[in-house]
C-alpha positions as CSV (number, residue, x, y, z in Angstrom):
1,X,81.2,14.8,-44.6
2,X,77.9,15.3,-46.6
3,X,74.9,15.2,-44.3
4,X,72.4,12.8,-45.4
5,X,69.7,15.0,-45.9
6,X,71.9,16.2,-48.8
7,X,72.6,12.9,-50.2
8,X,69.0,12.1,-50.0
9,X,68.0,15.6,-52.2
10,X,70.9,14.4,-54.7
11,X,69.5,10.8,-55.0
12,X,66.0,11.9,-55.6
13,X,66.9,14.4,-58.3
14,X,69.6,11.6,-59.8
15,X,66.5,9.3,-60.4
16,X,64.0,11.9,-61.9
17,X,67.1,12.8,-64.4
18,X,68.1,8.8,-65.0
19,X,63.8,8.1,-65.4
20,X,62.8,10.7,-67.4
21,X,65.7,10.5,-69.8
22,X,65.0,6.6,-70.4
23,X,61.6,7.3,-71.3
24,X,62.2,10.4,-73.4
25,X,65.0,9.1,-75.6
26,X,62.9,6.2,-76.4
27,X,61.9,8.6,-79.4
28,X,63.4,12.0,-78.7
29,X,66.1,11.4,-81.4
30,X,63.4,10.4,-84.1
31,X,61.2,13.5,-83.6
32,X,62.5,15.0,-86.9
33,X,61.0,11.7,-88.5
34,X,57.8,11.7,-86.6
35,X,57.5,15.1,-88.2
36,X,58.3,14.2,-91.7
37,X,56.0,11.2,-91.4
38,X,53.3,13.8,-89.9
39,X,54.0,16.0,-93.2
40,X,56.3,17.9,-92.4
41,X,58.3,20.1,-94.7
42,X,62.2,20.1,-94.4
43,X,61.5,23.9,-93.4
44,X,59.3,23.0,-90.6
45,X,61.6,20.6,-89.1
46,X,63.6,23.3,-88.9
47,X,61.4,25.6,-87.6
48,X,60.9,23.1,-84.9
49,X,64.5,22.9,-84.0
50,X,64.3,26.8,-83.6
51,X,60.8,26.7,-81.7
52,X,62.3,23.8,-79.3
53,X,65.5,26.4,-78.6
54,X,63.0,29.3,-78.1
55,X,61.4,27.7,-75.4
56,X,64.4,26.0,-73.8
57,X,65.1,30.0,-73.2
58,X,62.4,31.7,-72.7
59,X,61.4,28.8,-70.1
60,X,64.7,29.4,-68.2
61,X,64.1,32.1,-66.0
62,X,60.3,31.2,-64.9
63,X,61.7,28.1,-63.9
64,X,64.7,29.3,-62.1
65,X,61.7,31.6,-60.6
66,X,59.7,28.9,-59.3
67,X,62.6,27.1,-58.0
68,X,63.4,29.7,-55.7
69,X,60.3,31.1,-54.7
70,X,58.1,27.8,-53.9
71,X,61.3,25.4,-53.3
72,X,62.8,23.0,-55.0
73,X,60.5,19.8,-54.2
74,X,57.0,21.9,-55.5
75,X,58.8,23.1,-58.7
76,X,60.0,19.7,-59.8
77,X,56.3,18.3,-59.2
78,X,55.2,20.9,-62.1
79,X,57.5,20.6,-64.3
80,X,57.1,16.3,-64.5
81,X,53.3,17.1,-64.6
82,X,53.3,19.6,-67.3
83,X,55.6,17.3,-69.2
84,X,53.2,14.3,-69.1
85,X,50.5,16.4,-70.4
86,X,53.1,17.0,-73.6
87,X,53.9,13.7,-74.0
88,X,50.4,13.1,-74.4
89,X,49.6,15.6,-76.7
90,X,52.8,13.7,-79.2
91,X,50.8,10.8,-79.1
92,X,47.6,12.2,-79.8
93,X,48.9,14.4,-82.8
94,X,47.2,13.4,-86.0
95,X,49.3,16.0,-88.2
96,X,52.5,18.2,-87.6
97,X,51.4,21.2,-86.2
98,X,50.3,19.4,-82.7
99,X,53.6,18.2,-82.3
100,X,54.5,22.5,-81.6
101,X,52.0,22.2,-79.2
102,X,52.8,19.4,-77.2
103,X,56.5,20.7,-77.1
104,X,55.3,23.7,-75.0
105,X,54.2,21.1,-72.4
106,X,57.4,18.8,-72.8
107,X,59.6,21.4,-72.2
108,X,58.9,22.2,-68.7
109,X,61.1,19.4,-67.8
110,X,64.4,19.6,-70.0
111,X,64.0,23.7,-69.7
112,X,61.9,25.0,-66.7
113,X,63.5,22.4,-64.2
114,X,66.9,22.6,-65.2
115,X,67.8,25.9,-63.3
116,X,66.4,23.8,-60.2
117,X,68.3,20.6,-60.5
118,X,71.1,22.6,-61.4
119,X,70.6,24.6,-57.7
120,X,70.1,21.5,-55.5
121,X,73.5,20.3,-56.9
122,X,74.8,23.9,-55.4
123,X,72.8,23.6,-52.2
124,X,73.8,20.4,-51.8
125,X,77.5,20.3,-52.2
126,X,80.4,22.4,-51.6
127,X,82.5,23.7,-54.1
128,X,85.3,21.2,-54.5
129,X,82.3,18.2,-54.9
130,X,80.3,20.3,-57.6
131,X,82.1,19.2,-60.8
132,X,81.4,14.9,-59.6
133,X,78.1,15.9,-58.1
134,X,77.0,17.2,-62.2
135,X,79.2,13.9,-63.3
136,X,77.4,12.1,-61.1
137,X,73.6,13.5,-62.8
138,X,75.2,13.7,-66.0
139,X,76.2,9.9,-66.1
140,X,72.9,9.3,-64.9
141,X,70.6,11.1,-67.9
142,X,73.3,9.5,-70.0
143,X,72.8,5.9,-69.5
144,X,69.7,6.2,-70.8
145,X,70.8,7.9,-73.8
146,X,73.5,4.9,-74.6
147,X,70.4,2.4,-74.6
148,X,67.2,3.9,-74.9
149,X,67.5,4.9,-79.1
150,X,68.6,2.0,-80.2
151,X,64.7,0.0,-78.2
152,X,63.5,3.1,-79.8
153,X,64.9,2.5,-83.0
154,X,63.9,-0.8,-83.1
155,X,60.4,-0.3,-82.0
156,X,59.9,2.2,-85.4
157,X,62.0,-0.8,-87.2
158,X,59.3,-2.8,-86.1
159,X,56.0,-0.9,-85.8
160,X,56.7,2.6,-88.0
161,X,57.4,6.0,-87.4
162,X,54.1,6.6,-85.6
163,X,53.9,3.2,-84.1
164,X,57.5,3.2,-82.7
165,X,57.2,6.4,-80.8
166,X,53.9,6.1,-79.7
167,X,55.0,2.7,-78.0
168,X,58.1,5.0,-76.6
169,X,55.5,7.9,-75.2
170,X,53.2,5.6,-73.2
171,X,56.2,4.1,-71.7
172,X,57.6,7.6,-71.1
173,X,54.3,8.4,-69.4
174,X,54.4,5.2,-66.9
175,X,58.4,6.5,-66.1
176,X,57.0,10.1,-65.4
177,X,54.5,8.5,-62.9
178,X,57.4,7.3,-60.7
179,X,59.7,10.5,-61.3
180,X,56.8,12.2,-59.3
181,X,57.0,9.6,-56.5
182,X,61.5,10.3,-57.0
183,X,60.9,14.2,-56.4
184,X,58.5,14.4,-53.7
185,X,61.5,12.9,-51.7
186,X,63.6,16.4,-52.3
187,X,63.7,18.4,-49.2
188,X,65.6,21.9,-49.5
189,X,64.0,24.8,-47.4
190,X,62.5,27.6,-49.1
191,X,64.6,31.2,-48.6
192,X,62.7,33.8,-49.9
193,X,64.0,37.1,-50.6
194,X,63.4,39.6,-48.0
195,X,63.3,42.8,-50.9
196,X,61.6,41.7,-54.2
197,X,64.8,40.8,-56.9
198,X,64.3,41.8,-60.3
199,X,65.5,40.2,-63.6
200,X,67.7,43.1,-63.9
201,X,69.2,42.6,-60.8
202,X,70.0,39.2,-61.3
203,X,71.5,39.9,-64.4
204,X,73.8,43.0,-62.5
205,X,74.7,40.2,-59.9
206,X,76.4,38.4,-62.7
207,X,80.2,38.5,-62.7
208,X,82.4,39.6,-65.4
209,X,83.7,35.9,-66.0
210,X,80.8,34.0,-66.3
211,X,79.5,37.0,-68.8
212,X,82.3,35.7,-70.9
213,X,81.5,31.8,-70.8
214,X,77.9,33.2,-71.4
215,X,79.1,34.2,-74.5
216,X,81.5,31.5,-75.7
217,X,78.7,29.3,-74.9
218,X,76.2,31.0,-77.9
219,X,78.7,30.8,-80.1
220,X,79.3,27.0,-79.3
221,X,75.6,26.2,-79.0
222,X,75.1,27.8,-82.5
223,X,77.6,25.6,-83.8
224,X,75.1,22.8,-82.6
225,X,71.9,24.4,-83.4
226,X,72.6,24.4,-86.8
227,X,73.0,20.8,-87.0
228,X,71.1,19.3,-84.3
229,X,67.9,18.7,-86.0
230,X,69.2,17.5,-89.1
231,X,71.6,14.6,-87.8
232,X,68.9,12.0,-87.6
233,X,67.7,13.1,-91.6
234,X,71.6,13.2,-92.5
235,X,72.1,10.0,-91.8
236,X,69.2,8.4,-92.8
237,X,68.1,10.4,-95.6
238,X,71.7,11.3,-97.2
239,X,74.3,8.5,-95.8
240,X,71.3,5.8,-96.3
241,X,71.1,4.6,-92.6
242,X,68.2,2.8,-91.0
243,X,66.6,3.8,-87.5
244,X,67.9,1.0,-85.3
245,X,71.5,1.6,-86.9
246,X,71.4,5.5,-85.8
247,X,69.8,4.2,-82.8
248,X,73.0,2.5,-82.1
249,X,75.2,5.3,-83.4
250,X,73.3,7.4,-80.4
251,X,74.7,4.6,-78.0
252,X,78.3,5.1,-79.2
253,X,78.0,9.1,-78.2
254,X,76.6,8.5,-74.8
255,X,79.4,5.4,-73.7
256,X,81.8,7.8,-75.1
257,X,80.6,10.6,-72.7
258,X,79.8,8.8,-69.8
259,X,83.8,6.5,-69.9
260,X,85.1,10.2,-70.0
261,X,83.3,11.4,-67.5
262,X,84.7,10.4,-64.0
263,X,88.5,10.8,-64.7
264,X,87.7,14.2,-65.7
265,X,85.4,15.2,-63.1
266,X,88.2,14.5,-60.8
267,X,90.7,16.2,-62.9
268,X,88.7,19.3,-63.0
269,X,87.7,19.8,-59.3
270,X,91.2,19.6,-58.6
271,X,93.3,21.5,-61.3
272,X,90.7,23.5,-62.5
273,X,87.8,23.9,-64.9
274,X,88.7,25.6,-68.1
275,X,91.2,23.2,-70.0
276,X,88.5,20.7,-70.1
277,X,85.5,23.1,-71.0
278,X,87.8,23.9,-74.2
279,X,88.5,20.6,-74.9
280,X,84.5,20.0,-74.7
281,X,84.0,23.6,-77.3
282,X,86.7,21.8,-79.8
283,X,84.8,18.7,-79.5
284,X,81.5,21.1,-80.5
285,X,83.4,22.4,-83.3
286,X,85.0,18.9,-84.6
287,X,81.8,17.2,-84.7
288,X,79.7,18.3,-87.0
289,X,82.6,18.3,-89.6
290,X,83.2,15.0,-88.9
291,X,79.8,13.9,-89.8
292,X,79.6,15.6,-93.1
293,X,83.0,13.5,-94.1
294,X,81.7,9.9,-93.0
295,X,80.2,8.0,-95.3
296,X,79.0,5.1,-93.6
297,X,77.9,3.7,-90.9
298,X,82.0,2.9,-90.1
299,X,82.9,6.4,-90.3
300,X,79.9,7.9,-88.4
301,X,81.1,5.7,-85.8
302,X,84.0,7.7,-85.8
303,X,81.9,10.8,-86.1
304,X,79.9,10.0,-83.3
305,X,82.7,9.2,-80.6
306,X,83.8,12.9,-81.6
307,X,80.1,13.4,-80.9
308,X,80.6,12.0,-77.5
309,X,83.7,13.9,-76.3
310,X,81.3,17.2,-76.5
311,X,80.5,16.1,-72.9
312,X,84.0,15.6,-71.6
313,X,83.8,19.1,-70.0
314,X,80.5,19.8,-69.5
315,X,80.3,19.1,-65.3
316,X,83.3,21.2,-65.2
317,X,81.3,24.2,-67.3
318,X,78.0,23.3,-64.6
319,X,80.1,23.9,-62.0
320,X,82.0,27.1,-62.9
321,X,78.0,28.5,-63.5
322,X,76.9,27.2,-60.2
323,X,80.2,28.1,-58.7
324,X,80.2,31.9,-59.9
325,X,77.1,32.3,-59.2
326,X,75.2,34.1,-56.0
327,X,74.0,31.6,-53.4
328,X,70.6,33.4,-52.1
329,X,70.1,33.6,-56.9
330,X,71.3,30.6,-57.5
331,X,68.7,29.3,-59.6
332,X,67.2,32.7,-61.1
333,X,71.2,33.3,-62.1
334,X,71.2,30.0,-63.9
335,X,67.7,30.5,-65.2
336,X,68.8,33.8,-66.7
337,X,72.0,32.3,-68.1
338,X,70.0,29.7,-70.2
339,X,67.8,32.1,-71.1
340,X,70.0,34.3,-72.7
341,X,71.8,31.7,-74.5
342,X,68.6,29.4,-75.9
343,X,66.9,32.7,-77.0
344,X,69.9,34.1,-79.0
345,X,70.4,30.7,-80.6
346,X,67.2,29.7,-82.0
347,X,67.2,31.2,-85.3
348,X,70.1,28.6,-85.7
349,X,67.6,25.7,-86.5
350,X,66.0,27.7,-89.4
351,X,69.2,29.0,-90.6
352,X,70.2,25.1,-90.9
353,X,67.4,24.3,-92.5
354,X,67.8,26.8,-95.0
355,X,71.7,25.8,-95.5
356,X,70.4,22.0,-95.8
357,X,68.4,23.4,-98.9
358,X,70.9,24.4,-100.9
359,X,72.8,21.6,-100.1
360,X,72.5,18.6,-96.9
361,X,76.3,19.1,-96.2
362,X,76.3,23.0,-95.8
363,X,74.8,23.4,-92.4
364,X,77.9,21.2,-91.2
365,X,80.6,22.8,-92.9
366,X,78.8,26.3,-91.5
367,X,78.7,24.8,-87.8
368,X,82.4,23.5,-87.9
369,X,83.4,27.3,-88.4
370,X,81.4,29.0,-86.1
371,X,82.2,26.1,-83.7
372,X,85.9,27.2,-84.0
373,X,85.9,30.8,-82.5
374,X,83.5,29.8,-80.2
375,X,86.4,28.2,-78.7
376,X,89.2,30.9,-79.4
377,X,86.0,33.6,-77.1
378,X,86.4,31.3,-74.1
379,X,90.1,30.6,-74.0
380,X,90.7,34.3,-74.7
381,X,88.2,35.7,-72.4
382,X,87.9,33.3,-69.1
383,X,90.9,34.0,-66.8
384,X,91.9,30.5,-65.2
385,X,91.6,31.7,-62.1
386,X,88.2,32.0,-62.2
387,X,87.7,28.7,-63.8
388,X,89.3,26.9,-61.2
C-alpha cells in the first residue's frame, strides 16, 4: 500500500510535468524557425541545438544539488521561477542572439529539475512501482506533446513565426503560475548529509552497470543530437511541409509513445528492464533514417510513429537509473549521470549543422549509424540481471 503522503508528492510533481509541457510545446518545436525568422544562420541554429545540450548538462548536477540539499518542494519553486523569467526573455527578443539568453533561464526546468522529479519518483515508490510511476509522468508530459504543436502550429499559421509563439509564451507564462501553486504541494523531508559528498564521490558511488547504460546512452543521444534541431527545417524547408502539418506529425509521435506506454511499463517491472531499453535505442537509430526516406507528409507519418517508439523503453531506462542508484544520492547520482551525457553530446548539434551543409540528408544518414552501435554498447555491456 502507498501512503498518501506519497501519492500526494507524485500528483503534485505529475501536474507541474503535464502544465509546463502544455505551455512549452505550444512553440518549443518551432524554436529553430523563430530563429531563422530572428536571422538566424543555419550554423547558429545549430549552434543553438549544441548550446541547449550544454546546459541540459552542465545544469544537471546543480540541480540534483539543490534537490538534495534544500528538499524537493524549494528546488522545484526555482527552477518554474527561473523558467518564467526565460520565457519572458523569448518574447521580448528582438533578434537571435536573445533567444541564447533566455534559454539559460528556460532550462532550469527541463534540466535543473529533472534530477529532482526523477528522485521523488524514487522516494516515493518502491522498486517494483518505479517503471509505472515514470509511465505514469511520462504519459503525463506527453499528452501535451500529442496536442499542444499542432495549437501551436496553427497559431504561427495564423499569426507568423513571431506572432504564433509569442501567443504560445504568454500562455506558457499563465501555466507556470499554477505549476508554482502544483509544487508547493510536494512534501519530502530534507536528509542532509552528515560528511560533505563530493562530485567525485558521487561519481565513485556509481556502479559498474549503470556506467555502461551511461555510455550506451551518449552514443544513442548523439544519434539524436545530430538531428534534433533540424527535423522541424527538414520538413518544412526540404520535404515542403507547413507548420500546422508538422504540428500534427508531432501529435502522431506522442499518441504513439504514450499507447505503448502502459503495456510496457507493466512488462518491464515484471520481466525486466533491458529488452525494452533496446527496443527504445533501435527505435533512436531507425528514426532518423526513416525521415530522410519519406517524402511526404504520408511517409513522415510513417517516420514519425518510428519517432514515437523511441519512448517505448524509456520508464524502464528511468527506473534502472533510479533503481541502481544510492538512496541517501539519489538525485546528485542522477544529476551527475545527465551531466555527463548532455555535456559529451553537445557538439552533436554543430556537427549536424555542418553535415546539413553539405547536404540536408547527411546529418540523418550520419545519426542512423551512430544510432546503431549505440545499441550493440548496451546489449553487450548491461548484464540482465542488473536490468531487471
Amino acid at each position: 500500500m502507498i501512503p498518501s503522503r506519497a501519492i500526494i508528492n507524485i500528483l503534485a510533481v505529475s501536474a507541474a510535468v503535464f502544465l509546463l509541457a502544455l505551455g512549452e510545446n505550444l512553440w518549443k518545436r518551432f524554436l529553430p524557425k523563430y530563429l531563422e525568422a530572428l536571422g538566424a544562420p543555419v550554423a547558429a541554429i545549430g549552434l543553438f541545438g549544441s548550446f541547449q545540450d550544454l546546459l541540459d548538462g552542465v545544469y544537471q548536477y546543480p540541480g540534483g544539488w539543490i534537490g538534495d540539499r534544500y528538499g524537493r518542494r524549494r528546488a522545484l519553486l526555482l527552477f518554474v521561477a527561473l523558467a518564467t523569467i526565460g520565457y519572458a526573455l523569448y518574447w521580448i527578443a528582438p533578434s537571435w542572439p536573445f533567444v541564447f539568453v533566455g534559454l539559460l533561464f528556460v532550462m532550469a526546468w527541463s534540466s535543473m529539475a529533472s534530477p529532482t522529479l526523477f528522485a521523488v519518483v524514487g522516494d516515493a515508490l518502491p522498486k517494483e512501482r518505479r517503471a509505472l510511476g515514470f509511465t505514469v509522468q511520462s504519459i503525463l508530459r506527453r499528452i501535451p506533446i500529442a496536442v499542444a504543436p499542432t495549437l501551436g502550429g496553427l497559431a504561427i499559421a495564423a499569426y507568423g513565426v513571431r506572432g504564433g509563439i509569442h501567443l504560445g509564451l504568454a500562455i506558457t507564462v499563465g501555466l507556470a503560475v499554477l505549476t508554482l501553486a502544483a509544487v508547493r504541494r510536494v512534501d519530502i523531508p530534507v536528509s542532509v548529509d552528515v560528511v560533505p559528498i563530493h562530485i567525485v564521490t558521487v561519481w565513485r558511488s556509481l556502479p559498474t552497470p549503470l556506467r555502461w547504460l551511461l555510455t550506451s546512452d551518449i552514443v544513442i543521444r548523439t544519434c539524436e543530437g545530430l538531428v534534433d534541431v533540424f527535423l522541424v527545417l527538414y520538413a518544412i524547408n526540404v520535404i515542403g511541409l507547413g507548420a500546422a502539418a508538422y504540428g500534427v506529425l508531432i501529435g502522431v509521435q506522442m499518441t504513439t509513445a504514450i499507447l505503448s506506454y502502459l503495456p510496457v511499463a507493466r512488462l518491464a517491472d515484471r520481466i525486466g528492464r533491458k529488452p525494452f531499453v533496446i527496443a527504445t535505442f533501435v527505435a533512436f537509430a531507425a528514426f532518423p533514417v526513416a525521415v530522410v526516406l519519406a517524402h511526404d507528409f504520408a511517409t513522415l507519418v510513417v517516420a514519425f510513429v518510428v519517432g514515437g517508439l523511441r519512448e517505448i523503453g524509456e520508464p524502464a531506462r528511468k527506473a534502472l537509473i533510479v533503481d541502481l542508484v544510492r538512496p541517501s544520492l539519489r538525485a546528485r547520482s542522477i544529476g551527475l549521470y545527465y551531466l555527463i551525457r548532455s555535456v559529451t553530446i553537445a557538439p552533436a548539434a554543430v556537427v549536424g549543422g555542418l553535415l546539413w551543409e553539405i547536404a540536408p540528408a547527411l546529418p540523418f544518414w550520419v545519426a542512423g549509424g551512430i544510432g546503431l552501435v549505440g545499441v550493440v554498447v548496451f546489449a553487450a555491456t548491461v548484464d540482465e540481471r542488473y536490468a531487471g
